[in-house]
Every structure is written in structure tokens, then in C-alpha cells.
C-alpha positions as CSV (number, residue, x, y, z in Angstrom):
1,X,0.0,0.0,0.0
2,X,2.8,2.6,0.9
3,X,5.0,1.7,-2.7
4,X,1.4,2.2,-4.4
5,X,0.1,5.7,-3.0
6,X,4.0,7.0,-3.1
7,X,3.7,6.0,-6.7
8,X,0.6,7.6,-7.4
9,X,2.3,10.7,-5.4
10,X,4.9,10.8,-8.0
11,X,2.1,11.0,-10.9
12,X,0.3,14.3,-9.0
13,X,3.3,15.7,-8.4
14,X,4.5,15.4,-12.1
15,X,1.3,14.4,-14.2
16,X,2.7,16.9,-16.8
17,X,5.9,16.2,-17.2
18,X,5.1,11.9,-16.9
19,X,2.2,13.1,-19.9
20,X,4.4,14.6,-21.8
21,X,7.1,12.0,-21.5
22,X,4.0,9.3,-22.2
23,X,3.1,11.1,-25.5
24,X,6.8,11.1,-26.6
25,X,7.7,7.5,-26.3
26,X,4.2,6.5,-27.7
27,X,4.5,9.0,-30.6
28,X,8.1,7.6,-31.3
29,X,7.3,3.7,-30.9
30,X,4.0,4.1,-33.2
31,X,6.3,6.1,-36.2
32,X,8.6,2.8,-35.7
33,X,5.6,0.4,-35.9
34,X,4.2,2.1,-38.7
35,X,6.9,3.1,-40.9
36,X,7.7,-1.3,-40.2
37,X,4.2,-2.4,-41.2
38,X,3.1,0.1,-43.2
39,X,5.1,2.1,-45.2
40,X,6.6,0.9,-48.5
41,X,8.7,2.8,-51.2
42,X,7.1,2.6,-54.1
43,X,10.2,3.2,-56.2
44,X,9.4,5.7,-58.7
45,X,10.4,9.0,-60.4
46,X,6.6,10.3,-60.0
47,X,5.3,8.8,-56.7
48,X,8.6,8.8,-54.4
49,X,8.6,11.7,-53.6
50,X,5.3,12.9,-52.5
51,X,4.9,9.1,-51.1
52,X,7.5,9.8,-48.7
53,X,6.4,13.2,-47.8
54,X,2.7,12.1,-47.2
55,X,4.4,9.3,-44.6
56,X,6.3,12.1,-42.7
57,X,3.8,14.8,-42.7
58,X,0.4,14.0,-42.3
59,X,0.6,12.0,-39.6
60,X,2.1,15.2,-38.1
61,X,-0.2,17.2,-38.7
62,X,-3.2,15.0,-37.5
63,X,-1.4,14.4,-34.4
64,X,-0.8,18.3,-34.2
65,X,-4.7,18.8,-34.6
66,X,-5.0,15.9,-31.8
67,X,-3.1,18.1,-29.5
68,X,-5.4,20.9,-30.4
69,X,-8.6,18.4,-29.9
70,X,-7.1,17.0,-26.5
71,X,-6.1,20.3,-24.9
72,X,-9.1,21.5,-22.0
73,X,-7.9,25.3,-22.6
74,X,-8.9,24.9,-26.5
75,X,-12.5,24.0,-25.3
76,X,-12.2,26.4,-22.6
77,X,-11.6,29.1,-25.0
78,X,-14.0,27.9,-27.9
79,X,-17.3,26.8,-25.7
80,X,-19.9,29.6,-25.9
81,X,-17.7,31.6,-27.6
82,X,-19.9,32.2,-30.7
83,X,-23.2,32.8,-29.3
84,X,-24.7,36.3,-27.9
85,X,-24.2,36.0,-24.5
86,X,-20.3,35.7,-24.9
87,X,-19.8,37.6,-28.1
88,X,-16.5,39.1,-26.7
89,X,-13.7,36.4,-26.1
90,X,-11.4,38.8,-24.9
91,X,-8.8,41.0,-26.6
92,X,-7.1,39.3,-29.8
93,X,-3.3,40.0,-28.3
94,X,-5.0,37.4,-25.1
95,X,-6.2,35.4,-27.6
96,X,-3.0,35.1,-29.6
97,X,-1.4,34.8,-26.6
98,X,-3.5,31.7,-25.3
99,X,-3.3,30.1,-29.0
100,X,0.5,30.0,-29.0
101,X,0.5,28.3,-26.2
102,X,-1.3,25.8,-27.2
103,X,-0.1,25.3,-30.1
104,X,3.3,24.9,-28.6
105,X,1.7,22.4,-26.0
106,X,0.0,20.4,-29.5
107,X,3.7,20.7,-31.5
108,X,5.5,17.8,-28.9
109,X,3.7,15.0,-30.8
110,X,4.1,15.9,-34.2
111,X,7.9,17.2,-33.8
112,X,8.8,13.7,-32.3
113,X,7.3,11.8,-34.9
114,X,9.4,14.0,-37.4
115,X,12.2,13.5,-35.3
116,X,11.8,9.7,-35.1
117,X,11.3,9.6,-38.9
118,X,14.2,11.2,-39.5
119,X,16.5,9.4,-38.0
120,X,14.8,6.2,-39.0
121,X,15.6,7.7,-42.5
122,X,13.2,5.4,-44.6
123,X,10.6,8.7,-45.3
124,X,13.3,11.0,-46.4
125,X,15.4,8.4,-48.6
126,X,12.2,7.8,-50.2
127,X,10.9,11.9,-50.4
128,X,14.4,12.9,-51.7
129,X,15.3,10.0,-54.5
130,X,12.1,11.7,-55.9
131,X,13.2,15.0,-56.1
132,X,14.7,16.6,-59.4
133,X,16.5,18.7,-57.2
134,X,18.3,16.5,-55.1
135,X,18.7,14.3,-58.3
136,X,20.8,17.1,-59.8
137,X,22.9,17.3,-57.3
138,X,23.4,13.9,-55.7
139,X,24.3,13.0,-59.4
140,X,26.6,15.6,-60.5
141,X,29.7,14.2,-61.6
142,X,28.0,10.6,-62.4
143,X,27.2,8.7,-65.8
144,X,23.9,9.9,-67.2
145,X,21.7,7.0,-66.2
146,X,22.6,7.9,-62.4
147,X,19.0,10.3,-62.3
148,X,17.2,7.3,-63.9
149,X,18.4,4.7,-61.5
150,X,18.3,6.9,-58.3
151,X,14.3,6.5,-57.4
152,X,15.1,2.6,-57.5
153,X,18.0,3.3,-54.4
154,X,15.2,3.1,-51.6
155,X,14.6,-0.9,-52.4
156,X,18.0,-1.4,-53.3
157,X,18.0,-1.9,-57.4
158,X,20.2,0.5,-58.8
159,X,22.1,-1.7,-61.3
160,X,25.5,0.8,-61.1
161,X,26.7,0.4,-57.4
162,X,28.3,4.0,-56.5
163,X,24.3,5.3,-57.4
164,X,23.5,2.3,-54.5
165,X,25.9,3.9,-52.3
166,X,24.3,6.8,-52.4
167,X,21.6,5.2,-50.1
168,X,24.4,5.7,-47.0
169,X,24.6,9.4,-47.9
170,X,21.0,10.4,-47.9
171,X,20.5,8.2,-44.2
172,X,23.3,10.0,-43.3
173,X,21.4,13.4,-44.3
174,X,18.3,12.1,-42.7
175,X,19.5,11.4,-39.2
176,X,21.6,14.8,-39.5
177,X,18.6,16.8,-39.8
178,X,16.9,14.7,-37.1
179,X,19.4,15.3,-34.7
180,X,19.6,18.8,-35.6
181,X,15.7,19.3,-35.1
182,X,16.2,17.2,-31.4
183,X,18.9,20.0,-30.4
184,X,16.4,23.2,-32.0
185,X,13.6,22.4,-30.5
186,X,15.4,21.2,-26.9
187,X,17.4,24.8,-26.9
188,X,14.1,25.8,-28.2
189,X,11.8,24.5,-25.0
190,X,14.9,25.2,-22.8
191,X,14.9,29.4,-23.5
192,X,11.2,29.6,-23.4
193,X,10.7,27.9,-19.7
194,X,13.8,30.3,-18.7
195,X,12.4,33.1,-20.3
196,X,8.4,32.5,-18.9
197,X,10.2,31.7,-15.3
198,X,12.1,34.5,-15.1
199,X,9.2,37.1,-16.0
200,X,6.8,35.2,-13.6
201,X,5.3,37.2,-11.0
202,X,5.2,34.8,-8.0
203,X,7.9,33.2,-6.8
204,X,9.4,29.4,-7.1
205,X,7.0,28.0,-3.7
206,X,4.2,29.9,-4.4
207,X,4.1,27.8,-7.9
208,X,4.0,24.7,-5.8
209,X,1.3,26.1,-3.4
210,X,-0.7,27.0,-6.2
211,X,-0.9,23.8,-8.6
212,X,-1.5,22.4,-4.6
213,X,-4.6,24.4,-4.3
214,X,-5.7,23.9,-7.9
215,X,-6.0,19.8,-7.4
216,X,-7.7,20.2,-3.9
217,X,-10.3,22.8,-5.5
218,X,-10.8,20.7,-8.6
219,X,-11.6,17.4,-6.4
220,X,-13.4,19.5,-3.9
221,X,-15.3,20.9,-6.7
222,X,-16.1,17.9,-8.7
223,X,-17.1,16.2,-5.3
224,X,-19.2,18.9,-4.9
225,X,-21.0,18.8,-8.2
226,X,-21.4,15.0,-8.1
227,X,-23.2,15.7,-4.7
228,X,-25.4,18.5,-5.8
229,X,-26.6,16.7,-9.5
230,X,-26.7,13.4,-7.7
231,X,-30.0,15.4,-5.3
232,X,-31.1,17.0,-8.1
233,X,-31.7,14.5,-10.2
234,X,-33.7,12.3,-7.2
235,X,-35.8,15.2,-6.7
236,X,-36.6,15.2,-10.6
237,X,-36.9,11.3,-11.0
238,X,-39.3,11.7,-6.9
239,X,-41.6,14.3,-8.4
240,X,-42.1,12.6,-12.2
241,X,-43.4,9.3,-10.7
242,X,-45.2,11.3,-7.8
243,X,-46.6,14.1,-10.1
244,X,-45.6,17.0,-7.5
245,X,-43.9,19.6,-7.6
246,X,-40.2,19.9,-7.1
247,X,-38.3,22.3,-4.3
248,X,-35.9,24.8,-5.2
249,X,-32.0,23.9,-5.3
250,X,-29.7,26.6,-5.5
251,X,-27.8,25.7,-9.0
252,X,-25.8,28.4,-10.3
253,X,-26.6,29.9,-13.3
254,X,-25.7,30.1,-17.1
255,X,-24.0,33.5,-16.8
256,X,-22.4,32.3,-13.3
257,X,-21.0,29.1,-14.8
258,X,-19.2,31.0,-17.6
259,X,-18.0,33.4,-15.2
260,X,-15.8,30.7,-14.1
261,X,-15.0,28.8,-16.8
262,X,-13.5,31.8,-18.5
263,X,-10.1,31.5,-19.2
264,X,-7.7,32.7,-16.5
265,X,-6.0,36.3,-16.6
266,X,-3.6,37.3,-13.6
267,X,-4.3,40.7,-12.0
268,X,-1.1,42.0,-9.7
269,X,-4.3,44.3,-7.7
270,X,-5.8,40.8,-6.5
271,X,-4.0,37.3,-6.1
272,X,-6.9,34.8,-7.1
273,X,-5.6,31.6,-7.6
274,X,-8.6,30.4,-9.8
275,X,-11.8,31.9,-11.8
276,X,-14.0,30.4,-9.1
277,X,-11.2,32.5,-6.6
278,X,-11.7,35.4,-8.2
279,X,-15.5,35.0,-8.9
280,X,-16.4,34.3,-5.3
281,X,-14.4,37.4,-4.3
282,X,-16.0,39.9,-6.6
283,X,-16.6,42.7,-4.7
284,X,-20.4,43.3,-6.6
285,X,-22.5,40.5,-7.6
286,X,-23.4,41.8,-11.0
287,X,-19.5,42.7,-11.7
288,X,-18.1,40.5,-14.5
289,X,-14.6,39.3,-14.0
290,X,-13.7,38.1,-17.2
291,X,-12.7,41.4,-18.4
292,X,-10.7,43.5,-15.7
293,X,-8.1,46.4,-16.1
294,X,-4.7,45.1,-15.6
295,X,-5.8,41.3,-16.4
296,X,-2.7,40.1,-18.0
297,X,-2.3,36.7,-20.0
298,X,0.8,35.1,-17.9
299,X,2.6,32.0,-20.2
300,X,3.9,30.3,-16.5
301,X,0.3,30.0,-15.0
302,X,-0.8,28.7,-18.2
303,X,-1.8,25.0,-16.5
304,X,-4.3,27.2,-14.0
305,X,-6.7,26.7,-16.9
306,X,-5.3,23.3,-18.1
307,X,-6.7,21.5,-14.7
308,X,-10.6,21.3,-14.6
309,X,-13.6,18.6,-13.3
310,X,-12.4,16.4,-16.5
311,X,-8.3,17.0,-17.1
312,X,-9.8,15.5,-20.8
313,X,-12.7,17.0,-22.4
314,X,-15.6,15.2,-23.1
315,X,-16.5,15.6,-27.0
């Protein structure tokens, strides 16, 4: 029992950085599965090349739009967001703000598959043997027939044997650019978490006391609402096969619950740790507090609106 609850400790301590590490190694042992089982070079001048740049690019992108899909801030941002009552989503600079966010959240899948790809070096030997351009100049200084025979490298049926060899140069390429994309996006991720540290405006602890709070007020609040629908819905089911009349529960209402489901903006005039913080706090009952001078978009307390009743969003 102690190894067990230390272990589940560890995951809500560091759920995101165990997710992220999850999505990695699945991303990069599905691009191995699939470029085994599924891909094959078809080995010619009109299809190798966009063949080979279908296999390392689309599943990139669809697994960049998964991100998108599986992200609770892009349904936090989008739900209601069209209709009257919440015509204004907030300023487009917030917006951008919140969108390149998660966009860089959505990019870690798609970026290792690339990655993987690349230095698995099937996609681009079959992408590049297909290209006129690359044709030109892998076979400068070769006989003739060495552009003919070069989209028949990938499955190893060039007839002249230094056009073959050319195989070990373009793998080389391949895992060259992979490990160059590794490092860029690694220096990448590194100065961005400096930079959004460094310009945070609460210190190190008070990070850790407030992803604390978060997970107590989620489960308190989920609890909560589990408690209150669970009544509610006995009352409902009590009075249908009674035919009476129901008594009033206190549910908040449409305008309350997007008060709080709004997406987070930090204020330096008050230090609300949550919507629901700053809702209950509002110093007027009809004041909204989605919209407030000095609300600031802050790229560190990002996960504030990442954590909700569901951490995945129901579709």
C-alpha cells in the first residue's frame, strides 16, 4: 500500500511532465511500428517523392490537430464563444497569446514523430530519390543513367553500385537533420521555460502552493457537483413518478458558470488563484470578472486553466 500511494504521489506531483514524456515515447514507438508495417517505397520517379512526404507529414499534422482536440484550454476558449451571451472572447493579443501556447503544448507529438522519422531515415530516402533537385545534385559528376536509376535506391535496385551507395549518404542526411531538429527544439523549449520563469510574478514555492490548491479545488469541486446533481436529479426522478412539484435547489446559473469557466487572466491588484477565486471574491455581484483592467495573459500560470472537473474534455 505505501509503494502504491508514493507511486501515485509521484504522478500528482508530475502528471505533466510523466504526460508529456508518455506522448513522446508512444509518438516515437507508433512512427517505428508504422513506418515497419506500413510504409513501402514505391520506387518511382513520380510517386517517391510525395509518397515519402505524405508518410512524414500528415501523420504530423493530424497528431498536431489531436493536440489541439485534447487540450481542456482549447474547449475552454472555444465553448460559448460564438453565441450572444459571450460575443467578446477577450482581446485578440490574449487570444494570440492563449493560442500560441497551445499550439506549442499540441507541436511535442508531431515534432517527435518528425524527429523519429528522421532518423529512421526510410521517409526522407524515399521523399528525396524523388526529387529533381536532389537528383541534380546527388548525381553531379555521375554517368547519365545515375538520375534514372536513383528512385530505385530506396529498395536497393540500382544496377551501377556508386548510385547504391548513395543510399548511405542520404540516411546520413536524414539522421543529420533529425538530430539537428532534437537540439532546436530542446534549446528551443529550454529558453522559453527560462524566459516565462524569469518574467513570472510569483515566486518558485508559491508555484508549488498554487498547482496544490488547484487539485484540492478541482476534487473538492467535482465532489461537490457530483453531490449537488446526484440530489437534483432524485428530486426530478421523486416528483415525475409522484406528479408533485419539485423544491428549489440553489444551482448556479448560465451567466455564473461561464463566469468561471472563462479562461484565466492574472491581475497584480488581487491574487486569485482560480476563476472560481476570483468569482467568489467579486466585490459586486453583477461585476463580471472576465474582463478587468490590468488582467494580464501570464505564459507560466498557463496550466491554471489546463486543470478542470475532467483533465480530458468530453467531445
Amino acid at each position: 500500500m505505501e509503494k502504491f500511494r508514493a507511486v501515485l504521489d509521484l504522478h500528482v506531483k508530475h502528471h505533466s511532465a510523466l504526460g508529456y514524456g508518455l506522448v513522446t515515447l508512444l509518438t516515437a514507438g507508433g512512427e517505428r511500428i508504422f513506418s515497419a508495417v506500413a510504409f513501402q517505397c514505391p520506387c518511382s520517379a513520380a510517386w517517391n517523392l510525395p509518397y515519402g512526404l505524405v508518410f512524414l507529414l500528415v501523420p504530423a499534422l493530424a497528431l498536431f490537430l489531436l493536440g489541439y482536440v485534447l487540450s481542456a484550454r482549447t474547449w475552454r476558449l472555444l465553448t460559448g464563444c460564438c453565441s450572444s451571451a459571450r460575443a467578446s472572447c477577450g482581446s485578440a493579443l490574449r487570444g494570440s497569446l492563449v493560442c500560441a501556447q497551445i499550439s506549442a503544448a499540441a507541436a511535442l507529438a508531431p515534432l517527435t514523430w518528425v524527429a523519429v522519422a528522421l532518423l529512421g531515415g526510410a521517409f526522407y530516402e524515399c521523399a528525396a530519390t524523388g526529387s529533381a533537385a536532389f537528383a541534380q545534385r546527388l548525381c553531379l559528376g555521375r554517368d547519365r543513367s545515375c538520375a534514372a536509376e536513383l528512385p530505385l535506391v530506396p529498395c536497393n535496385q540500382a544496377k551501377a553500385s556508386d548510385v547504391q551507395d548513395l543510399l548511405k549518404d542520404l540516411k546520413a542526411q536524414s539522421q543529420v537533420l533529425g538530430w539537428i531538429l532534437i537540439a532546436v527544439v530542446i534549446i528551443i523549449l529550454l529558453i522559453f521555460t527560462s524566459v516565462t520563469r524569469c518574467l513570472s510574478p510569483v515566486s518558485f514555492l508559491q508555484l508549488k502552493f498554487w498547482k496544490i490548491y488547484l487539485e484540492q479545488e478541482q476534487q473538492i469541486l467535482k465532489g461537490k457537483a457530483t453531490e449537488h446533481a446526484t440530489e437534483l436529479a432524485k428530486e426530478n426522478i421523486k416528483c415525475f413518478f409522484e406528479g408533485s412539484h419539485p423544491k428549489e435547489y440553489n444551482t448556479p446559473s448560465v451567466k455564473e458558470w461561464q463566469q468561471i469557466s472563462s479562461l484565466y487572466t492574472f491581475n497584480p491588484k488581487g491574487q486569485y488563484y482560480s476563476m472560481l477565486h476570483k468569482y467568489v471574491n467579486r466585490k459586486e455581484k453583477t461585476h463580471s470578472i472576465r474582463s478587468t483592467e490590468g488582467d494580464t495573459v501570464i505564459p507560466v500560470l498557463g496550466f491554471v486553466d489546463s486543470s478542470g472537473i475532467n483533465s480530458t474534455p468530453g467531445l
